[in-house]
Each structure stands twice: as C-alpha cells, then as structure tokens.
C-alpha positions in Angstrom: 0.0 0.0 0.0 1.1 3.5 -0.9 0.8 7.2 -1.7 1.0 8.7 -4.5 0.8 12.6 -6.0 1.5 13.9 -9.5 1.6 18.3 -9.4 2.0 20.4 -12.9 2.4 24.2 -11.0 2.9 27.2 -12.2 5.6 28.0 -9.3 8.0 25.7 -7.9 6.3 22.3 -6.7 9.1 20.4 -4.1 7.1 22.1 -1.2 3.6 21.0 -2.6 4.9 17.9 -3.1 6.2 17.4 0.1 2.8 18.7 2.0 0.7 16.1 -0.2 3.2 13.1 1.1 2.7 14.4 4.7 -1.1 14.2 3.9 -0.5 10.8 2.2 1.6 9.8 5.3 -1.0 7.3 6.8 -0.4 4.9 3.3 3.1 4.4 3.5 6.1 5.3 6.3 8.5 2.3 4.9 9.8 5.0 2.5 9.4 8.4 0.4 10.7 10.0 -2.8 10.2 13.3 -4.8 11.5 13.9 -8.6 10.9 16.7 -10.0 11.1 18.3 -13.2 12.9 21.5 -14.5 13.5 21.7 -18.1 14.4 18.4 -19.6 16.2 17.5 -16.2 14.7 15.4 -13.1 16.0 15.8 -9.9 14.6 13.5 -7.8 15.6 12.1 -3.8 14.6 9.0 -1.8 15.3 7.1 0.9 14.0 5.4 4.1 11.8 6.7 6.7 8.6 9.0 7.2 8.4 12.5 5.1 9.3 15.0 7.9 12.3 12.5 8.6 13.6 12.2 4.1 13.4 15.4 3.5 15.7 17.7 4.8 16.4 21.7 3.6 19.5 20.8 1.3 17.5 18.4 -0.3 14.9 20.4 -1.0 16.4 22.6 -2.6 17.9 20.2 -4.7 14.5 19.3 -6.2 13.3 23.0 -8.5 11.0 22.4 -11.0 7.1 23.2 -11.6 6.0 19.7 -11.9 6.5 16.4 -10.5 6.1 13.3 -8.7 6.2 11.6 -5.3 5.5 8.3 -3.4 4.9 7.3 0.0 5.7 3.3 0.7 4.4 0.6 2.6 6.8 -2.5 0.6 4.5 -5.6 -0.7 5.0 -9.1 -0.2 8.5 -10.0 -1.3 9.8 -6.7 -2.1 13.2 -5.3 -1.0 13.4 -3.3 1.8 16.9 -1.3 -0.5 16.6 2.0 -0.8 16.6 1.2 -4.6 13.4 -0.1 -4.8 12.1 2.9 -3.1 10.0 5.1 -5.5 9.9 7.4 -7.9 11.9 5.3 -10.3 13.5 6.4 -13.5 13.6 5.0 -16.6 15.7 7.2 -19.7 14.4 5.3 -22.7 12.2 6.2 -24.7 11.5 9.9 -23.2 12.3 10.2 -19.9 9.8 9.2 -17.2 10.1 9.4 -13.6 7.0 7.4 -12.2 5.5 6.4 -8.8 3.1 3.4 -8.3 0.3 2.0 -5.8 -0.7 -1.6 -5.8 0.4 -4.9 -7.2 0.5 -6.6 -9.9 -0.1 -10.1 -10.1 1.9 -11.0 -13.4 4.5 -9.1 -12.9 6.7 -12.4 -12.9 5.5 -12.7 -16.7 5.8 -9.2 -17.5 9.5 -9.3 -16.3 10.5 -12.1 -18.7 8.8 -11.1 -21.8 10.7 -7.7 -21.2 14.0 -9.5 -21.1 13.1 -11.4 -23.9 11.0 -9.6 -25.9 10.8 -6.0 -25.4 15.1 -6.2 -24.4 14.4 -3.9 -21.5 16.5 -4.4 -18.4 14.9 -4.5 -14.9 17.2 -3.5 -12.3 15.1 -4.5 -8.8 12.4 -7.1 -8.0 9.7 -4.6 -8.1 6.6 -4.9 -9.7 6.4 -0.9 -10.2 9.5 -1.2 -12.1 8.5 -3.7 -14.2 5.4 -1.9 -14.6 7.5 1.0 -15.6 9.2 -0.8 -18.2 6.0 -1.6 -19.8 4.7 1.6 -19.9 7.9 2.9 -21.4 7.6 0.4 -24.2 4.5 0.4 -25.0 5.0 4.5 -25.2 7.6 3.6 -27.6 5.5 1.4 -29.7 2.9 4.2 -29.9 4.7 7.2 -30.4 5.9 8.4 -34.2 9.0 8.6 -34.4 10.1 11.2 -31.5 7.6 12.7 -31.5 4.2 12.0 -28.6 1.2 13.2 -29.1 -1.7 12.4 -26.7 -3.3 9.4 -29.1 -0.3 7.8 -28.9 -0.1 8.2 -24.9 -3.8 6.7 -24.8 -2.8 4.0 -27.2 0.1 3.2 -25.0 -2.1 3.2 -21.5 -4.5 0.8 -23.4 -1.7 -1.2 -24.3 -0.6 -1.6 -20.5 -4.1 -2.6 -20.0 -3.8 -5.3 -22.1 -0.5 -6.7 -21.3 -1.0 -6.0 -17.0 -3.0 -7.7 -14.3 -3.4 -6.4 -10.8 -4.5 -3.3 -9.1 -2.6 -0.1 -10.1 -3.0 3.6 -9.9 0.0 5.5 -11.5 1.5 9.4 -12.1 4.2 9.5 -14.4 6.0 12.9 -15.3 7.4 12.3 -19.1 10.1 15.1 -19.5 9.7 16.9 -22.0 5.8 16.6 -21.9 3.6 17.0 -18.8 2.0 14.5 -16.2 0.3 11.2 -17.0 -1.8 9.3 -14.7 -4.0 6.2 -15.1 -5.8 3.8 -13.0 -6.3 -0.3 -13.2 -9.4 -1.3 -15.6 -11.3 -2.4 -12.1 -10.2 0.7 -10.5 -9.1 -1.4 -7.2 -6.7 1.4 -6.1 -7.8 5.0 -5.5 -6.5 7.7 -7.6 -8.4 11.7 -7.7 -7.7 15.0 -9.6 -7.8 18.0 -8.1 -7.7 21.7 -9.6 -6.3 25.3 -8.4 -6.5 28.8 -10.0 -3.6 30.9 -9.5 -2.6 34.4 -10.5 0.1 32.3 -13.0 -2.8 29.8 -14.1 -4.2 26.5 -13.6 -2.2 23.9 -11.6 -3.3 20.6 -11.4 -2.7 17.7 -8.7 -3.7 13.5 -9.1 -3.5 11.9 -5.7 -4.6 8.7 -4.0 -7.0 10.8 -1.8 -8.8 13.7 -2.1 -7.1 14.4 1.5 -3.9 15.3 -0.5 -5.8 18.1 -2.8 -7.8 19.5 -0.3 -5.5 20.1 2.0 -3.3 21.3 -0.4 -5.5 24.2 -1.3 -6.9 22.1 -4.8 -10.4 21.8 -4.5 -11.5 17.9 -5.5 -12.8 17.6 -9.0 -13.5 14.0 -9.3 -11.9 10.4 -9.3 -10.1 8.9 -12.1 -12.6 5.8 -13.7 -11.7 2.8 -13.7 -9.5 2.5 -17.0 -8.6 6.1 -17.3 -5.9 8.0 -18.5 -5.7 12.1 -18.0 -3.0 13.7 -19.1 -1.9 17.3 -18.2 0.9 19.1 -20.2 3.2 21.3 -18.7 1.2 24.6 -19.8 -1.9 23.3 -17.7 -4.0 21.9 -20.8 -5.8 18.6 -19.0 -7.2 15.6 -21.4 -8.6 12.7 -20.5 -9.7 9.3 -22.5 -11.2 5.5 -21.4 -8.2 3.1 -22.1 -9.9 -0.1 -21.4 -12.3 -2.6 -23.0 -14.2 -3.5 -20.3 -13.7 -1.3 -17.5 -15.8 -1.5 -14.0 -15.8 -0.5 -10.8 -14.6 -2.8 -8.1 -12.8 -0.6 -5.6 -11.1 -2.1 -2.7 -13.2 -2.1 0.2 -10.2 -2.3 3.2 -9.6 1.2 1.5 -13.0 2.5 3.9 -12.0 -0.3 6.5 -8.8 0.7 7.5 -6.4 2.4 5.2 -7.9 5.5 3.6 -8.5 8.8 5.6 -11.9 9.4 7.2 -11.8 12.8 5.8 -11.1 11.3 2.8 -13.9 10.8 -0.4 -13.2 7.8 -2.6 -15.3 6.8 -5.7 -18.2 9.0 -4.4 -18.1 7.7 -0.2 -16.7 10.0 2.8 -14.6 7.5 4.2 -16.0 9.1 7.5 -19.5 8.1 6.5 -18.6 4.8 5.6 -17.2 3.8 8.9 -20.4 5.3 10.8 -23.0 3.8 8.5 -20.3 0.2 9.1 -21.1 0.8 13.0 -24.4 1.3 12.8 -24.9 -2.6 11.0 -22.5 -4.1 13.5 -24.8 -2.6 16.0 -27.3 -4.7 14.3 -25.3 -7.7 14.8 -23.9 -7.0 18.4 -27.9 -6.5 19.5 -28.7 -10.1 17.8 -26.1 -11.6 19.8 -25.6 -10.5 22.7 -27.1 -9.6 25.7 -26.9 -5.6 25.9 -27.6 -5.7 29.3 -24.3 -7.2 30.1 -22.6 -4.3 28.4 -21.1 -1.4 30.3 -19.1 0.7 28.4 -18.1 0.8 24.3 -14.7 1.6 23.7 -12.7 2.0 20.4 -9.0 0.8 19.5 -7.6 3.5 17.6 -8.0 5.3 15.4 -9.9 3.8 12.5 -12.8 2.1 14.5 -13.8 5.3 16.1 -16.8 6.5 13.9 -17.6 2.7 14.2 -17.5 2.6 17.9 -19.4 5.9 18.2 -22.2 5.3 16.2 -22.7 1.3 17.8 -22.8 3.1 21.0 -25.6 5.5 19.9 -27.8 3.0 18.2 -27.4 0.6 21.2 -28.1 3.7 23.6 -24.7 2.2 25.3 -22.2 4.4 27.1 -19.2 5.3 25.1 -15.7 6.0 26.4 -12.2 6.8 25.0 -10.4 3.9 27.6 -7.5 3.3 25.1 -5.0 6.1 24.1 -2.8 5.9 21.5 0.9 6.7 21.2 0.6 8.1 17.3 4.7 7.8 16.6 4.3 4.2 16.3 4.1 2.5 13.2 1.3 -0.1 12.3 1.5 -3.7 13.0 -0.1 -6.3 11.4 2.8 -5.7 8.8 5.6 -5.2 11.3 7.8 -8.3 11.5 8.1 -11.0 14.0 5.5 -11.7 16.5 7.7 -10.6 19.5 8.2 -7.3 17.7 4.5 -6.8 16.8 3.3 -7.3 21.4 6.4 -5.1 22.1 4.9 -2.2 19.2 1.2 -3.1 20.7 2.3 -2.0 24.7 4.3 1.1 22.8 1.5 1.6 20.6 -1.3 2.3 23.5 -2.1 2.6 27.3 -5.5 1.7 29.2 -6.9 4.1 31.2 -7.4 1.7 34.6 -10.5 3.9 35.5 -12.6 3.5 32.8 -12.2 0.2 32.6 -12.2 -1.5 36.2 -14.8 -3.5 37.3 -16.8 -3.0 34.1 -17.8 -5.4 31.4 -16.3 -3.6 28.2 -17.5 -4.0 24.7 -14.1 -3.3 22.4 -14.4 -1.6 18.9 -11.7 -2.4 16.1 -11.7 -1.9 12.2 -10.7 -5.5 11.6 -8.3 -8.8 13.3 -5.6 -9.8 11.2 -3.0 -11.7 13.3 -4.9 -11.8 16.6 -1.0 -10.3 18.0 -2.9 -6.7 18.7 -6.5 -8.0 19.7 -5.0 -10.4 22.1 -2.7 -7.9 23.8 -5.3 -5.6 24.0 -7.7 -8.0 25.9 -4.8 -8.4 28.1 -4.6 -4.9 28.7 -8.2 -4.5 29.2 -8.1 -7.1 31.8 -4.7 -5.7 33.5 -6.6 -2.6 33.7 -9.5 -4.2 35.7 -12.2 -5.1 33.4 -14.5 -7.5 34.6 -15.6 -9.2 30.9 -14.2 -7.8 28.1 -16.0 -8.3 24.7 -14.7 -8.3 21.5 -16.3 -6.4 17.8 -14.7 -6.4 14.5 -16.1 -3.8 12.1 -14.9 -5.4 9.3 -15.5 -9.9 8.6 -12.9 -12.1 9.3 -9.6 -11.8 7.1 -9.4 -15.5 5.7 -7.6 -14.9 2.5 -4.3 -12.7 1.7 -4.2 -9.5 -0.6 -2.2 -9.6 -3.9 -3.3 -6.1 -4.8 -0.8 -3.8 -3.0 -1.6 -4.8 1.1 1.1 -6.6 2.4 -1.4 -8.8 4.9 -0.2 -12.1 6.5 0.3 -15.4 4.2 -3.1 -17.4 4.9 -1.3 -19.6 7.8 -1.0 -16.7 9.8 -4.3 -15.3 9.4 -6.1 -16.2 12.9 -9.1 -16.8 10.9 -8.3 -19.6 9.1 -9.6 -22.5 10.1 -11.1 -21.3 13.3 -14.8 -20.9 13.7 -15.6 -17.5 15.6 -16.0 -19.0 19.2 -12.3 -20.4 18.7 -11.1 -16.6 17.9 -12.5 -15.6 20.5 -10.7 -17.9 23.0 -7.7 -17.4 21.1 -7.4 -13.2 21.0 -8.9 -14.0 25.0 -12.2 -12.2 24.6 -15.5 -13.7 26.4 -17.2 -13.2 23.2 -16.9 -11.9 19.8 -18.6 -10.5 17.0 -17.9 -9.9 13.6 -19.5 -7.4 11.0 -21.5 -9.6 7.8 -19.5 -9.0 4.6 -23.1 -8.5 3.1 -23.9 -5.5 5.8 -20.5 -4.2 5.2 -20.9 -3.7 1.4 -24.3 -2.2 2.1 -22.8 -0.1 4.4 -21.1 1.6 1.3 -23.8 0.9 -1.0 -26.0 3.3 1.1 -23.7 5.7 0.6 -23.2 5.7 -3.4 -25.5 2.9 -5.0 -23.6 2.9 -8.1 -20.8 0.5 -6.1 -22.3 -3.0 -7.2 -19.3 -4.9 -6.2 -16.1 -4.5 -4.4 -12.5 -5.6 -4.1 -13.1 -8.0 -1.2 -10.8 -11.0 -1.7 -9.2 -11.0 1.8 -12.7 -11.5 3.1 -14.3 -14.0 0.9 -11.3 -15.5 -1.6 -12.7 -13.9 -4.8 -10.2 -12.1 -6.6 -11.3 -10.2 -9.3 -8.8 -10.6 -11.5 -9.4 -14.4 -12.0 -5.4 -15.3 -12.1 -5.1 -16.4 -9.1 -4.5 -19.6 -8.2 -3.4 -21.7 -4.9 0.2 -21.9 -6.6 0.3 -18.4 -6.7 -0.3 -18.1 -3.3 1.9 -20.6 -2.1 4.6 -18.8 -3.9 3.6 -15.5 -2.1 4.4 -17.2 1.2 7.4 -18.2 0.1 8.7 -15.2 -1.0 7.1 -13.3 2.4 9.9 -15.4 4.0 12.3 -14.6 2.1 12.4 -11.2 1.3 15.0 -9.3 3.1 15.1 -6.2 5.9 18.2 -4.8 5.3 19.0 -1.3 5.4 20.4 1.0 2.7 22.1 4.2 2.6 21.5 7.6 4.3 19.5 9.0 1.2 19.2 8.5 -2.8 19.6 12.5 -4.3 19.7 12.3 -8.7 20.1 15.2 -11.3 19.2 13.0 -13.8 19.1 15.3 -17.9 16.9 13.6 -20.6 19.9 11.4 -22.0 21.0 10.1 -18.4 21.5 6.6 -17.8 19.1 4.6 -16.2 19.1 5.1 -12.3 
C-alpha cells in the first residue's frame, strides 16, 4: 500500500509535493521520494523513513521544478526493503519518465521475462512498479511516431498496459519533455483523484490517491479517475482525458473504507467518515442479535480507525461510550511489522488503558478488523490488566481468511487467525469472552447506502474472490514463500539524482 501525488504548477512544486506526502503519510512510512522536473532535467531524492524525517532543507532545494512526482511506501510481499526499490523510479528510454506506483500486480513475474526477452528492456530490482514502468515505457515507444508523442499515442500506450497488465494499479508518471500522466487499473481497485487550483500564473493541477492530498493542499476535489482512465496534463496546464480499457468496471477495494484510507477522505463518491459510521451502525445490528446488551457497560474503540464505528454502535445501542484506550501516534502499524515478539512489544508502545474506565466493568471493544490476533489479544490483556470485569470483542470489518495480492502486504493465509477457526475459537484465542464480527453482506451495504452505483467491491481477503481471476493456490503458495524470504536490510542515508533527458538509467 502506498501514496501517490503527481503536481503540474505554475511555481516551484518540491514544497507541494512534500505537503501532499505528509497528507498521504498514513499509506506508507517504509519510504518516500520526490522527482521533480525542471527543463528536460529530473531531480529526484529518496530514501527510508517518514516524510518530515527524508526530507531535509539541502534536499529540497535540490528538487526546483514546476512539476513532479512523489510516493509514500508501505513494501508488498517479497519486495526489498533497499533504498533502490524505493519510488519514484526512472527509466531514460524512450522519453524520460520518472513514475511512482500504488498496488500490485499479479503477473508481474511474466511481465518481467517477456521484457528480457522480448521488449530487451532491463529491470534493475524485484519490483513490480519497475516492471510496470518498463512496460509503460515500451509500449510509449511502440505508440509514439518517431520522437515525437502526441496524446493518441499516450492513450494507445495506456490501453496497451491494460492489455498486457493484471493487478490493481494507480499510476502518475511525469514524461520530461511533456507534462504528467496518470492512469488507473481497468477495475479501478486502487484510488486515484484530480484535483484543480487557479492561480494568478494559471491553472495547476494535482492527481492523488486521496482527495485528503488536494484539499488540504489548497486544490479543490474535481473527481476520481474511472476505472481504466488515463488524463493527461501538459506542462502549460491543458488537461485531457480518455477511457483506455475494454471493459472497465468499478470494483474498488473495500479495506480502503475499512482501515487504510483517511476518514476525511472521499473515494469513488463515499466520505470514508460516513462509511465507517454507516459500518457501526450494522455491527450494531449484529452485536444487539447476539448479545445480551444488558451485560454491556461501556463501548470503547481501539484506535484510530474504528472510532466513527464505535461511536455510532454506541448510539444505536443507547450504550455508554468511552475513550479507555490512548494511542501513542509515533508508532508504526503492526499487522505488517515483523516477528511476532516485535509486533506485542509495538502493541504496549502503541497504546495505554486508562485503569478507571475500565475497572470493574464489562467492556465491549471496537476495532476496524483482526488480522494476526497479536494486537486483539494484547489488548484484551490490557483490558483485563486494567481491571475489566468481561471484556468483549467487535470487528467492524468480517474475518480476514484470505491474503491481498493487490498492493496490502497482509499475512500469508497460515497466519491469518481466521483460518480454520470458527468465531467462538477466535474468540478464545485473542482472550475475549465473546466476539462479533461485521456480515460482509452488511459491510458492502454499508457503502452501498452511501453511493448505489458501487455494485461490487474488491473484497478478496474476506471471501477468496479475486477479481482478477489469475489467481491460483500456486500463486499463493509462492507468495508465502517469497514473504519469507524477502529481506530487511537497510540502505544508505538518502538517494539524491540530477538526472538530464539522455542520463543513464538510475
């Protein structure tokens, strides 16, 4: 899971950029990158660690330019933790792209040796964005006349990508020389929006994964890219758009209004915010069917996501509802961090029980969703370290049987506490007297409610369907494997480039 922004300004964009990737922050604090462009020369740095930690003054200064691109990361299953592998990346040939990526692809193995083979392109890391890359650069090749690009040929190109790529993807690519391309997966799993500003100078315009990014930006939202969409923007503010793909449809992921995405946030025509309340308000339902309410003292969130959840289950249940848990916001997310010591430790850093609101009471717990079980379990310990008297257990989201090969880097399906455990055994397992999840059907109605036109959803960790249709048990066997093996090494300080139009490939 990441963040991505593409800006063409009429001023200098590094400090734009870098206020969109703090706004983006919450999708990705493995790594972030800026390139920008300033003539026909990129300048672009990278390296580990959150935004406010990258980015220092001598760097930004390093990055002039009116347009550009950046990326916040969250690595996917069997990436590299290098520094290389951290985005933008750069390829020289045919015209210059610097491009950032969010998602996965799920053929990317494929895509990698046809381009050896085939298209005699070399790939450099074992990212999927690169390869990706690669095949957008080609295919941009194989389109253009000549030298010469024209906007047919970049909408011949993107439908081209579409043909030749599976997976979820939502892409900004600044091709020097030109202006910004952006384009989103024919299902439109991953979110991508465009946002507008006048100036004195003229128009600028910003694509983002969430509206978030524009607005607080000072963009005001226009809309979301569709589902098979390209829009391009060149570098004198004129914006053009086209449908790429034959069959586009809508099928947007639905952990994006679980759990990643901002609640201020508006994806595909849902506040994120509304989402999680209209969410509570069916797993009020469900709590009310089974269980007695009576026994119920107090409704208390884990935080931050499940909040509008917890708030509006207390308020349909006409339950109290109390803030018990507070969170330490410098620590990182864990159902990705690794090792299972490492992820309890990060829990007990994470957050701290307020002992008075929870002794002696029987407490009804609130989260988005239960991965692992490593943070429900240590947070029913807390609960009962801090003096609750029964402590129940709701999940606003189902239970997470199956992993994601579109961009969330979730456990491999052994480690899901899910699988092959029947709710009662979860229950004894995270420690909770009782448990209750949210119905998959009440949770897509939840969104449904919202915008009607959302007839199916991206919901593969929930019930094994995945929309793509490639893939198979093999495939996921493989995944494990290559969760296990893929490294957590550390690379240098910082990646800074000055790259011209005829560099070499960084």
């Amino acid at each position: 899971m990441c963040g991505i922004v593409g800006v063409i300004g009429r001023g200098p964009v590094n400090q734009l950029l870098y206020d969109s990737l703090l706004l983006l922050q919450h999708r990705g604090q493995d790594a972030a990158g800026i390139a920008t462009s300033q003539g026909n020369q990129f300048n672009m740095y990278k390296a580990h660690g959150l935004v406010r930690d990258v980015f220092r003054t001598r760097n930004m200064r390093a990055l002039p330019g009116t347009s550009g691109v950046g990326q916040v990361r969250y690595p996917t299953a069997g990436s590299s933790a290098s520094e290389e592998e951290a985005q933008p990346f750069y390829v020289n040939a045919p015209f210059g792209i610097m491009f950032a990526h969010n998602g996965n692809l799920t053929n990317w193995r494929e895509l990698r040796e046809s381009l050896y083979r085939v298209d005699r392109r070399h790939i450099n890391t074992n990212s999927d964005s690169e390869v990706l890359l690669n095949v957008l650069a080609h295919e941009l090749q194989s389109a253009a006349s000549g030298v010469s690009l024209d906007d047919d040929a970049m909408f011949r190109a993107v439908a081209a990508v579409h043909k030749r790529v599976r997976g979820a993807y939502a892409v900004v690519a600044q091709i020097s020389g030109y202006g910004l391309l952006a384009f989103r997966d024919p299902n439109g799993i991953r979110p991508l929006c465009i946002g507008r500003q006048e100036t004195d100078e003229g128009v600028e315009w910003m694509v983002a994964s969430e509206s978030v990014a524009l607005e607080g930006s000072g963009f005001a939202f226009v809309r979301d890219v569709e589902p098979g969409e390209a829009v391009f923007v060149d570098l004198d503010g004129r914006f053009v758009s086209r449908q790429c793909a034959d069959n586009p449809q809508l099928v947007p992921c639905i952990f994006e209004y679980v759990y990643f995405a901002r609640p201020d946030s508006l994806i595909d025509g849902v506040s994120v915010y509304d989402a999680r309340l209209r969410m509570g308000e069916y797993l009020a339902d469900k709590v009310a069917r089974n269980m007695r309410l009576g026994d119920i003292d107090v409704v208390m969130p884990i935080p931050d996501s499940s909040r509008p959840a917890a708030m509006q289950l207390a308020a349909r249940l006409n339950l109290d509802y109390r803030e018990g848990l507070i969170k330490n916001r410098y620590v990182g997310r864990t159902f990705i961090m690794p090792g299972q010591a490492v992820r309890r430790k990060s829990v007990r850093q994470k957050l701290n029980a307020i002992g008075m609101e929870f002794k002696g009471k029987n407490v009804l717990l609130v989260d988005d969703s239960i991965v692992r079980g490593t943070t429900s379990r240590e947070i029913v310990d807390m609960a009962r370290a801090a003096g609750a008297n029964k402590v129940y257990f709701a999940s606003a989201a189902p239970p997470v049987r199956f992993p994601n090969v579109y961009g969330i880097d979730m456990p491999t399906q052994s480690e899901l506490i899910a699988t092959g455990r029947s709710d009662e055994e979860i229950a004894r397992a995270i420690g909770a007297d009782s448990l209750v999840y949210q119905d998959l059907q009440d949770m897509q109605q939840s969104l449904r409610d919202l915008n009607p036109k959302l007839t199916r959803f991206e919901a593969s960790c929930f019930d094994g369907e995945y929309i793509t249709g490639d893939i198979t048990a093999e495939y996921l066997a493989r995944l494990g494997q290559s969760r296990g093996e893929s490294g957590d090494g550390e690379g240098a300080s910082g990646l800074q480039f000055n790259m011209g139009y005829a560099a070499n490939d960084a």
